[in-house]
N, CA, C and O atoms as a GROMACS GRO file, in nm:
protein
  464
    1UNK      N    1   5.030  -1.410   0.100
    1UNK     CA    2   4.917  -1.335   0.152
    1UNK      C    3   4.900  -1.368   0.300
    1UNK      O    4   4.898  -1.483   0.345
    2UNK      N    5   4.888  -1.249   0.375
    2UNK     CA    6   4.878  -1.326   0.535
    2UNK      C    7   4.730  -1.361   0.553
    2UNK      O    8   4.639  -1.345   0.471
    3UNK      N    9   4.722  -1.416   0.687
    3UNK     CA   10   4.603  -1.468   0.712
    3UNK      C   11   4.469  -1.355   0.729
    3UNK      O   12   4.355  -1.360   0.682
    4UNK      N   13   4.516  -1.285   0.788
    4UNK     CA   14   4.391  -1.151   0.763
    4UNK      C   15   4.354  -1.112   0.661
    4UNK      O   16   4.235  -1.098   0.631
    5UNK      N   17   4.435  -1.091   0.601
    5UNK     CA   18   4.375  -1.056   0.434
    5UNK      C   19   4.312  -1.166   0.361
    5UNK      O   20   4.224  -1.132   0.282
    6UNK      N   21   4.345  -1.317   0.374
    6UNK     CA   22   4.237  -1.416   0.333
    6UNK      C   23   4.126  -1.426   0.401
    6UNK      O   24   4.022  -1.477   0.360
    7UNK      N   25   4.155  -1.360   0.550
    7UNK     CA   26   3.971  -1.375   0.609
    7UNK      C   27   3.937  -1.293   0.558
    7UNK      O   28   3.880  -1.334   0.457
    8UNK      N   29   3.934  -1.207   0.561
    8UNK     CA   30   3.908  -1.044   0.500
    8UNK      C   31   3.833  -1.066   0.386
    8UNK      O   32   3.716  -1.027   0.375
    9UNK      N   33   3.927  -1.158   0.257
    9UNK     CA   34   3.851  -1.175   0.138
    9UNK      C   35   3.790  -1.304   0.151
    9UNK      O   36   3.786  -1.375   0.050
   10UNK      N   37   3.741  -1.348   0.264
   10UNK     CA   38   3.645  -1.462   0.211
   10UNK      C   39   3.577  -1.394   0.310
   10UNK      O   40   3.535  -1.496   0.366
   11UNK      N   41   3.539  -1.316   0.369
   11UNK     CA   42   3.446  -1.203   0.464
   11UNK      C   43   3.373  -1.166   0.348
   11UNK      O   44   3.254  -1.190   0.330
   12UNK      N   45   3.492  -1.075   0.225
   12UNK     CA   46   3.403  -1.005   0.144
   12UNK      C   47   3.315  -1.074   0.057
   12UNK      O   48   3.197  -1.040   0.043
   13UNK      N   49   3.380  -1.194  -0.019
   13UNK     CA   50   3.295  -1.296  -0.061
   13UNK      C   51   3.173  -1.349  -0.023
   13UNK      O   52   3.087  -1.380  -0.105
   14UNK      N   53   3.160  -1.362   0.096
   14UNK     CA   54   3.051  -1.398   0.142
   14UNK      C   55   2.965  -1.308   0.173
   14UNK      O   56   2.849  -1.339   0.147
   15UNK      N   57   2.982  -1.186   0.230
   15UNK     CA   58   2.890  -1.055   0.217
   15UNK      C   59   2.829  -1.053   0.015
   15UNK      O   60   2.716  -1.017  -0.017
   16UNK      N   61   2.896  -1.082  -0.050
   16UNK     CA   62   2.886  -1.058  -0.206
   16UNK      C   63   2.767  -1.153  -0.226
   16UNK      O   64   2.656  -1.125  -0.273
   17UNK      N   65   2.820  -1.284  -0.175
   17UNK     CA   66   2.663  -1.399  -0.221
   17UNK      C   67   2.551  -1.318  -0.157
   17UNK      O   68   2.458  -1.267  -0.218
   18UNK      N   69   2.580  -1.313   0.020
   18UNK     CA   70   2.429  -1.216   0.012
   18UNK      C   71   2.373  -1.146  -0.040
   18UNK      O   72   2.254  -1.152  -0.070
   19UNK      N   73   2.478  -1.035  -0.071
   19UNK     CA   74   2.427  -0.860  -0.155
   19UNK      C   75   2.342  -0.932  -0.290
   19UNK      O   76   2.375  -0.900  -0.405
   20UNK      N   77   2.258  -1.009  -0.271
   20UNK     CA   78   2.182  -1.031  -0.407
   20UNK      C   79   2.055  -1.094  -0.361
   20UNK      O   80   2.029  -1.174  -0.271
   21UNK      N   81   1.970  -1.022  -0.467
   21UNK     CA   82   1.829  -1.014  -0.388
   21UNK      C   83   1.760  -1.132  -0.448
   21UNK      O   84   1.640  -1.139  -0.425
   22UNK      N   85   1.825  -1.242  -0.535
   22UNK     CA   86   1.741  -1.335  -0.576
   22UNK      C   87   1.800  -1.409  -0.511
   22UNK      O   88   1.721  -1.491  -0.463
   23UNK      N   89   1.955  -1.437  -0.466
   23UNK     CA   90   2.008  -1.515  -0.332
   23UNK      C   91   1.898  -1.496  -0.208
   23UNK      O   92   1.840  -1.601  -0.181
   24UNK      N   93   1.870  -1.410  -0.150
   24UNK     CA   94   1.783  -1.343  -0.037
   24UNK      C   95   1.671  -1.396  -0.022
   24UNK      O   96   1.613  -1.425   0.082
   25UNK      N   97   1.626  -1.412  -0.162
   25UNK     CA   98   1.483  -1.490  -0.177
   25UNK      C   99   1.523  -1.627  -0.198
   25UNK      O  100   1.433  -1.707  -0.222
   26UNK      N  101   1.586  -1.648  -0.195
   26UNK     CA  102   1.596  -1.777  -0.231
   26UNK      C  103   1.611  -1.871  -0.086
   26UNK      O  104   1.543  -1.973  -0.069
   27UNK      N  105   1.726  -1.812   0.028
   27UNK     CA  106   1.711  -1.819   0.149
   27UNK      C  107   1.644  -1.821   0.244
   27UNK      O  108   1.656  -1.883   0.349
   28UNK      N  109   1.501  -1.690   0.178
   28UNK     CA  110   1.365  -1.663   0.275
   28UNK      C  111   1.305  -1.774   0.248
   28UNK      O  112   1.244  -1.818   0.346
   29UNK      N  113   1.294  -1.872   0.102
   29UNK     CA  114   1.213  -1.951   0.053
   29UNK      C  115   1.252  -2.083   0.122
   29UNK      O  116   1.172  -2.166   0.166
   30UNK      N  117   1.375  -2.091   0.126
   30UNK     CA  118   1.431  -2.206   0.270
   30UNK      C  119   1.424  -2.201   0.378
   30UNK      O  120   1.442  -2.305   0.441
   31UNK      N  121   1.398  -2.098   0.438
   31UNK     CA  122   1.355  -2.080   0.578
   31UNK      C  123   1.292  -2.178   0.620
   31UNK      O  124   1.355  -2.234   0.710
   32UNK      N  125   1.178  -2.233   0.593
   32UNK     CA  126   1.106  -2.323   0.691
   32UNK      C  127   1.135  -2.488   0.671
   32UNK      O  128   1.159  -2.578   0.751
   33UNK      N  129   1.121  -2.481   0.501
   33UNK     CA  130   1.133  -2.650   0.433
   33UNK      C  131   1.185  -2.627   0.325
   33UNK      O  132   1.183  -2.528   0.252
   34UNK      N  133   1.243  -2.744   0.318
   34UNK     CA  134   1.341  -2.801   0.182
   34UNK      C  135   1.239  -2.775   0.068
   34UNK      O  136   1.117  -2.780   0.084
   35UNK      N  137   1.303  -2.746  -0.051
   35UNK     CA  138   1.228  -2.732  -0.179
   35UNK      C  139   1.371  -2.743  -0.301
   35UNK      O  140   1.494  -2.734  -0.294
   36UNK      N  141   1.268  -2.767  -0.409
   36UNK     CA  142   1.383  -2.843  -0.526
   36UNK      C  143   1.409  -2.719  -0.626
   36UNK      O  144   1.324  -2.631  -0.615
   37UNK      N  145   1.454  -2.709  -0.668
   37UNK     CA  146   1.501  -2.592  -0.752
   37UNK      C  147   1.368  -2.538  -0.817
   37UNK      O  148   1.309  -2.430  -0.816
   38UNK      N  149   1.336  -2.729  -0.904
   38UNK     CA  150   1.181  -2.613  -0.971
   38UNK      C  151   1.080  -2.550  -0.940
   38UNK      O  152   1.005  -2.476  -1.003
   39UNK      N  153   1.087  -2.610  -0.764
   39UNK     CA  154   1.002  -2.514  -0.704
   39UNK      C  155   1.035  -2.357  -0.680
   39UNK      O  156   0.962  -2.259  -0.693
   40UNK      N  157   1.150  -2.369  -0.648
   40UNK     CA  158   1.230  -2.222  -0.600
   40UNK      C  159   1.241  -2.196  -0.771
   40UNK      O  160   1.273  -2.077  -0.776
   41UNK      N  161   1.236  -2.216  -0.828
   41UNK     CA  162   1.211  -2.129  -0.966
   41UNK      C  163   1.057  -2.101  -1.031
   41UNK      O  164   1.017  -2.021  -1.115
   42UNK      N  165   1.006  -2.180  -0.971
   42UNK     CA  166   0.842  -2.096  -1.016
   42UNK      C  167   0.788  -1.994  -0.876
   42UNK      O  168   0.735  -1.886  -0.901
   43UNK      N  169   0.802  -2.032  -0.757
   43UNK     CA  170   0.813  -1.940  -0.663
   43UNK      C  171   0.819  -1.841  -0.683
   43UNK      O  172   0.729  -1.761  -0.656
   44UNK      N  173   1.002  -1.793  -0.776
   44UNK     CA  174   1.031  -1.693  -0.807
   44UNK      C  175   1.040  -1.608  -0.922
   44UNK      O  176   1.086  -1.495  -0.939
   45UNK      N  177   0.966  -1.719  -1.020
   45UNK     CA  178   0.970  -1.665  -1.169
   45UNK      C  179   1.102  -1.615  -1.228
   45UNK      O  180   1.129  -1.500  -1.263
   46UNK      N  181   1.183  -1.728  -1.230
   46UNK     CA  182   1.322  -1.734  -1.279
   46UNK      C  183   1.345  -1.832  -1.361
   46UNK      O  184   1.282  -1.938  -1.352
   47UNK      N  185   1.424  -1.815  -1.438
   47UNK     CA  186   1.495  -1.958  -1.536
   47UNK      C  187   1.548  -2.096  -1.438
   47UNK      O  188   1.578  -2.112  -1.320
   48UNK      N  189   1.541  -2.168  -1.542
   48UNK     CA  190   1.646  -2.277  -1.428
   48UNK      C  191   1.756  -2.205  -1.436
   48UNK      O  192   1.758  -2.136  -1.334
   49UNK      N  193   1.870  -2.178  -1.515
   49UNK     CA  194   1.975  -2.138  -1.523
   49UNK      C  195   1.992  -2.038  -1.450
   49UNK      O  196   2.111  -2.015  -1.429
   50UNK      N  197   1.890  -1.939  -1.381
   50UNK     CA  198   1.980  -1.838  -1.304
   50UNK      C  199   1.904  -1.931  -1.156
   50UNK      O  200   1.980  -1.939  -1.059
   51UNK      N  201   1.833  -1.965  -1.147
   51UNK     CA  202   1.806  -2.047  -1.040
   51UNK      C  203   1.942  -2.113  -1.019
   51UNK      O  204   2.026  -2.044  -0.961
   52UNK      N  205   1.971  -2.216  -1.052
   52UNK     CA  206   2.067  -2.326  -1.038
   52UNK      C  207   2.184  -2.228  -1.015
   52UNK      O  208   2.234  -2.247  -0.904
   53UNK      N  209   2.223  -2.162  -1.062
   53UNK     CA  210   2.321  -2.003  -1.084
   53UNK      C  211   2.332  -1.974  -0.933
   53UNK      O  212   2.428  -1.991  -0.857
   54UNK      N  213   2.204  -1.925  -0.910
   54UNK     CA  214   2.210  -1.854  -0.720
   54UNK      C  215   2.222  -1.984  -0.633
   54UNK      O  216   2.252  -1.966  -0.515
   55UNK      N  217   2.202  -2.103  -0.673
   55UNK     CA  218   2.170  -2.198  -0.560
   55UNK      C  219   2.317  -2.219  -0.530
   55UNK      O  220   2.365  -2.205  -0.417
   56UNK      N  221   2.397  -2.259  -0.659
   56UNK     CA  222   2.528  -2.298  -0.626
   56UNK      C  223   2.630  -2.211  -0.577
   56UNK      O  224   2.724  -2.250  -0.509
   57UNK      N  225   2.604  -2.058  -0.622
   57UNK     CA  226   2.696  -1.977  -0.491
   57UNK      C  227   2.630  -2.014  -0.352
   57UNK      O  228   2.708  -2.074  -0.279
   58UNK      N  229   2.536  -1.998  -0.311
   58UNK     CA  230   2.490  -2.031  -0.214
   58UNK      C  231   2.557  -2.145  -0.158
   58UNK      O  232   2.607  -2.137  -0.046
   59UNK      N  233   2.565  -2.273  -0.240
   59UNK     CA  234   2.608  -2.392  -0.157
   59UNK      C  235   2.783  -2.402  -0.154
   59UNK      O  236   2.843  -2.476  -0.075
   60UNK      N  237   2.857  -2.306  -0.264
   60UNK     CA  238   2.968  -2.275  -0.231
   60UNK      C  239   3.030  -2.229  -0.134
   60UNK      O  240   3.146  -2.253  -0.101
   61UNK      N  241   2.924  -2.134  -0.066
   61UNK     CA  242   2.932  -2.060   0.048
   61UNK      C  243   2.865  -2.115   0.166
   61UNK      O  244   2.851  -2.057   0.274
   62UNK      N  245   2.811  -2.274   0.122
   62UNK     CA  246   2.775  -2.355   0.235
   62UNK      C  247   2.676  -2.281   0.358
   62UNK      O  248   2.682  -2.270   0.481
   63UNK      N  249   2.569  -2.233   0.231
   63UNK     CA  250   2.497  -2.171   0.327
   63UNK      C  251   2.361  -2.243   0.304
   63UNK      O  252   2.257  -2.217   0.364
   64UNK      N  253   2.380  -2.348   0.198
   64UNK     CA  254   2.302  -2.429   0.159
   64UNK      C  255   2.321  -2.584   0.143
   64UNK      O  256   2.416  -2.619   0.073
   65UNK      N  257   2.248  -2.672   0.194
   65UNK     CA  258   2.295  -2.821   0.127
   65UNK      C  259   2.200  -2.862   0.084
   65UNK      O  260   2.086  -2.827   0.118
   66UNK      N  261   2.222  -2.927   0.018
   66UNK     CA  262   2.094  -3.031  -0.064
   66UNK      C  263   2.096  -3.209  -0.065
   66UNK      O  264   2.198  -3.278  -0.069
   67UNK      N  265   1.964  -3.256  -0.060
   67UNK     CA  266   1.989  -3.409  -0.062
   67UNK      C  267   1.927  -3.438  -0.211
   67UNK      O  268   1.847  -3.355  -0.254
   68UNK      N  269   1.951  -3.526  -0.274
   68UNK     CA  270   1.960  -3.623  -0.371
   68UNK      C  271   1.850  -3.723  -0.392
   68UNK      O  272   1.882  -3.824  -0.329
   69UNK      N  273   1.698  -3.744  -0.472
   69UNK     CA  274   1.629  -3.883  -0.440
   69UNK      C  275   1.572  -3.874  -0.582
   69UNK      O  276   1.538  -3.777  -0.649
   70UNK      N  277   1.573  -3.984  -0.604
   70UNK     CA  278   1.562  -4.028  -0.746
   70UNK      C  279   1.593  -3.939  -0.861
   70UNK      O  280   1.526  -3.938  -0.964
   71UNK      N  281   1.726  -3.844  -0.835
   71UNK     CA  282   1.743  -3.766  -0.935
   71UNK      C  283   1.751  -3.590  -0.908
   71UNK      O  284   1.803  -3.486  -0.950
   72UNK      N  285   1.685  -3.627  -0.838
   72UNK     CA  286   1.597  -3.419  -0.788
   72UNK      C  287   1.673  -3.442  -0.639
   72UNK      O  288   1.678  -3.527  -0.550
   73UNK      N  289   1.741  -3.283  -0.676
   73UNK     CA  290   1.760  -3.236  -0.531
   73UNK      C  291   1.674  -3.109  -0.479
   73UNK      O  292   1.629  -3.009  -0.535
   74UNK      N  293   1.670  -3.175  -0.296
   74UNK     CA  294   1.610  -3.091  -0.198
   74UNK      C  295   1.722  -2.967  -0.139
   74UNK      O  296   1.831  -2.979  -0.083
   75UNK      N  297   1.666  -2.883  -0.166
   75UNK     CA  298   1.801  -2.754  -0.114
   75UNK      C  299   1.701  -2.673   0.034
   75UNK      O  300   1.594  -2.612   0.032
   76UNK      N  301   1.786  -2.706   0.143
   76UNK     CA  302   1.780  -2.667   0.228
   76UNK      C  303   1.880  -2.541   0.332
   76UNK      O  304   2.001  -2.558   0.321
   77UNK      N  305   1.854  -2.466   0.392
   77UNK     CA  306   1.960  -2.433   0.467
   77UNK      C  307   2.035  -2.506   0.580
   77UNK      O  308   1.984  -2.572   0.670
   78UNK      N  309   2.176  -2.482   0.557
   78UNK     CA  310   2.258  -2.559   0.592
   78UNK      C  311   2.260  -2.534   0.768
   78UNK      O  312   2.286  -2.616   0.856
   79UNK      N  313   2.223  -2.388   0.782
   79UNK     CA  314   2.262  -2.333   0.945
   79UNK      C  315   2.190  -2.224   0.967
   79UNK      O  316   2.230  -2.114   0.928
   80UNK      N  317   2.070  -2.242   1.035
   80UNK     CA  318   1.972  -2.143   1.055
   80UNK      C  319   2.012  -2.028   1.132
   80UNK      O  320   1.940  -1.929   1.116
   81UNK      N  321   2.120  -2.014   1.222
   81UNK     CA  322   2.145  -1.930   1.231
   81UNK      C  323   2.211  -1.762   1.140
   81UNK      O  324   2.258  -1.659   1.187
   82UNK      N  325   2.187  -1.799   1.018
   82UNK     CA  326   2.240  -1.679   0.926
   82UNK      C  327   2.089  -1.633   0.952
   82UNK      O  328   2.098  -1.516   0.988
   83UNK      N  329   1.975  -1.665   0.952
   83UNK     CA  330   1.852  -1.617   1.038
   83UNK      C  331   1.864  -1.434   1.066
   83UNK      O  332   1.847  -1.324   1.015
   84UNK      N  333   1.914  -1.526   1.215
   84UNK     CA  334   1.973  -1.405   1.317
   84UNK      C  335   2.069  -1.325   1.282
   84UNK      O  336   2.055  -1.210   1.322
   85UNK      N  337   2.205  -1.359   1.189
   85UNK     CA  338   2.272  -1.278   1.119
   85UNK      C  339   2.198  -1.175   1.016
   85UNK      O  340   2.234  -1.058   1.002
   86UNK      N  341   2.097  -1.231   0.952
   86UNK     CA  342   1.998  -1.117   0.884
   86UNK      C  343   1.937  -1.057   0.934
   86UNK      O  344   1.897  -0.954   0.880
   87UNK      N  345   1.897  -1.093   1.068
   87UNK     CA  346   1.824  -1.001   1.109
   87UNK      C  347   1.906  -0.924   1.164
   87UNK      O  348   1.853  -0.814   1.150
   88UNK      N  349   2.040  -0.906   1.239
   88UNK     CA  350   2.120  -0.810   1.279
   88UNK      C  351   2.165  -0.724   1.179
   88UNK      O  352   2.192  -0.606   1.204
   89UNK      N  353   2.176  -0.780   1.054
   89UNK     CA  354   2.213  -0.688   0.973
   89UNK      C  355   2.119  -0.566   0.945
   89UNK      O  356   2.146  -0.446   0.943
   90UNK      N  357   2.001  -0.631   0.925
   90UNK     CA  358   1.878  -0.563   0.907
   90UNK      C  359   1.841  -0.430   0.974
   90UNK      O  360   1.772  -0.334   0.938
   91UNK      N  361   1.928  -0.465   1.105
   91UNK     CA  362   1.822  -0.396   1.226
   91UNK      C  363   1.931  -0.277   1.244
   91UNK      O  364   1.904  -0.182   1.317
   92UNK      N  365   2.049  -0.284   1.178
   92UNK     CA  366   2.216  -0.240   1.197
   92UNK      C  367   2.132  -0.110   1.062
   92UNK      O  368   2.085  -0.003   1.099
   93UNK      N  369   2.132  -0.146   0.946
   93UNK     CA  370   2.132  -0.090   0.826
   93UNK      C  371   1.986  -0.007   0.858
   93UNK      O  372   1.984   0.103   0.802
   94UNK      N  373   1.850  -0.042   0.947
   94UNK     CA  374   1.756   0.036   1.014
   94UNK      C  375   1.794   0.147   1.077
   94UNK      O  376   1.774   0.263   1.044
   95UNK      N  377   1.851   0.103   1.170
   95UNK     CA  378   1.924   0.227   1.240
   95UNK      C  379   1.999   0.310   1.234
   95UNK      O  380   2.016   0.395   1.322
   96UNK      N  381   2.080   0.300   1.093
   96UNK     CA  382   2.184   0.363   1.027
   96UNK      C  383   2.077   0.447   0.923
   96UNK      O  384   2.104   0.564   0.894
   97UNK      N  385   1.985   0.398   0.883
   97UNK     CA  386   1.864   0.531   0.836
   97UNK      C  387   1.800   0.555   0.920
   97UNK      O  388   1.754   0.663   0.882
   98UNK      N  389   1.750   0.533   1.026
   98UNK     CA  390   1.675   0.664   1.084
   98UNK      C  391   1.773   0.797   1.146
   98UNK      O  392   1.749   0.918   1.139
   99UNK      N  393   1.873   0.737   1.197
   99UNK     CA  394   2.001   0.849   1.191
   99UNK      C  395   1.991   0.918   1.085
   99UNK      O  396   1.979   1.038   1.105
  100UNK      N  397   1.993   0.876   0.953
  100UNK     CA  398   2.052   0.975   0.885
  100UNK      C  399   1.911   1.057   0.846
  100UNK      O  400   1.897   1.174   0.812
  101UNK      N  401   1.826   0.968   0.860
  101UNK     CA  402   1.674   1.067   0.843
  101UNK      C  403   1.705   1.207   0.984
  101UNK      O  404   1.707   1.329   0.967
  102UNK      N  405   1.718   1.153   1.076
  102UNK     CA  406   1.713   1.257   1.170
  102UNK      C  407   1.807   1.343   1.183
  102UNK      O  408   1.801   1.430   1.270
  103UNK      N  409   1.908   1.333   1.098
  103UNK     CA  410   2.006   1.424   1.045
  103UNK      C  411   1.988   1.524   0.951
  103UNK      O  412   2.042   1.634   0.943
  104UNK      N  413   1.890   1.462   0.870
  104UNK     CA  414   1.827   1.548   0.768
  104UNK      C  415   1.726   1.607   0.803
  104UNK      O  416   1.680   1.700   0.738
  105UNK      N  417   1.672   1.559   0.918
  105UNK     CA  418   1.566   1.672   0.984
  105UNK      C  419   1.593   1.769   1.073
  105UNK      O  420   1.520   1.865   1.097
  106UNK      N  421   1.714   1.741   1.131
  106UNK     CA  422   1.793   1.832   1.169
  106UNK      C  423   1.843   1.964   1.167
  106UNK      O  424   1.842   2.061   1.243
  107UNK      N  425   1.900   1.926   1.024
  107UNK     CA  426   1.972   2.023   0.904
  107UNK      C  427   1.856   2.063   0.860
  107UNK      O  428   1.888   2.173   0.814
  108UNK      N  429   1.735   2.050   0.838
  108UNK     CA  430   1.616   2.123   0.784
  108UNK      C  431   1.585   2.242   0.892
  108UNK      O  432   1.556   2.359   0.866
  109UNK      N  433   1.597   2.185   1.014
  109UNK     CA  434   1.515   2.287   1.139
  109UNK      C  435   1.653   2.370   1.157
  109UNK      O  436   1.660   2.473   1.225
  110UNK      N  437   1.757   2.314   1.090
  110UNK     CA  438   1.886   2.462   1.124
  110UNK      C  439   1.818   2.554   0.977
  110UNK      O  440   1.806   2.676   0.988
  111UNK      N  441   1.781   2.492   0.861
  111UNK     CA  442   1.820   2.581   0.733
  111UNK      C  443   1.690   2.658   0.804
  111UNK      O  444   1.730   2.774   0.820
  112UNK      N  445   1.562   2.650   0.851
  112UNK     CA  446   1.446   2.675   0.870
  112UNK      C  447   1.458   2.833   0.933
  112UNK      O  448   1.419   2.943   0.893
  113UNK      N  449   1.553   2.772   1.086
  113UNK     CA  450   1.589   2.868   1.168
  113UNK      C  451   1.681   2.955   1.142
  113UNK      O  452   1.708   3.047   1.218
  114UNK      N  453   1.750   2.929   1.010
  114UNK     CA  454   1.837   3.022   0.930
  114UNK      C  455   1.752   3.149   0.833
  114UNK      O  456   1.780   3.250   0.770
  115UNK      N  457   1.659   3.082   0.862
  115UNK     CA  458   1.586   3.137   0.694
  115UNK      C  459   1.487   3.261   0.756
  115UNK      O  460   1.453   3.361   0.693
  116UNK      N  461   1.444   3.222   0.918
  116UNK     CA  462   1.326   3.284   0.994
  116UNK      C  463   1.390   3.435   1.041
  116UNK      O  464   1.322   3.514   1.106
   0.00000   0.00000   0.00000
């Protein structure tokens, strides 16, 4: 396999941990301070098991680390800058609908002026 095609698929991989909206929350919920799973599972009204589930793609994808004290781990983000990567994405996938809104308003004022 050449080397592009393994960035490629660990590109897509890692777009995949994001594309999930209890990953997402789980990230927003790290944003500021460390918290332990059972917190990030009553937060979010989830099982442990799918909790623990999203945390560890997450830390597979080292977008998360956690410390260790008397047993309980603290899960933090690893690199605040994926931050700013969300928000570019955000602002990318914004702008890619109001285009297509104004495309469709577009095509309304042609069918309109078709119709008059």
């Amino acid at each position: 396999m050449s080397n592009k095609t393994e960035d490629r698929s660990q590109f897509i991989e890692f777009l995949r941990v994001l594309a999930d909206q209890t990953r997402m929350d789980i990230i927003d919920l790290l944003r500021d301070e460390k918290k332990t799973s059972l917190e990030i599972q009553k937060k979010l009204n989830k099982s442990q098991s799918t909790i623990s589930q999203h945390l560890k793609a997450l830390s597979n994808k080292n977008l998360i680390i956690f410390d260790k004290i008397n047993n309980v781990k603290s899960y933090e983000i690893k690199n605040q800058n994926i931050f700013k990567l969300l928000v570019e994405i955000d602002t990318f996938v914004a702008n890619i609908n109001k285009e297509k809104l104004k495309d469709l308003r577009d095509l309304d004022l042609d069918v309109i002026d078709t119709l008059s």
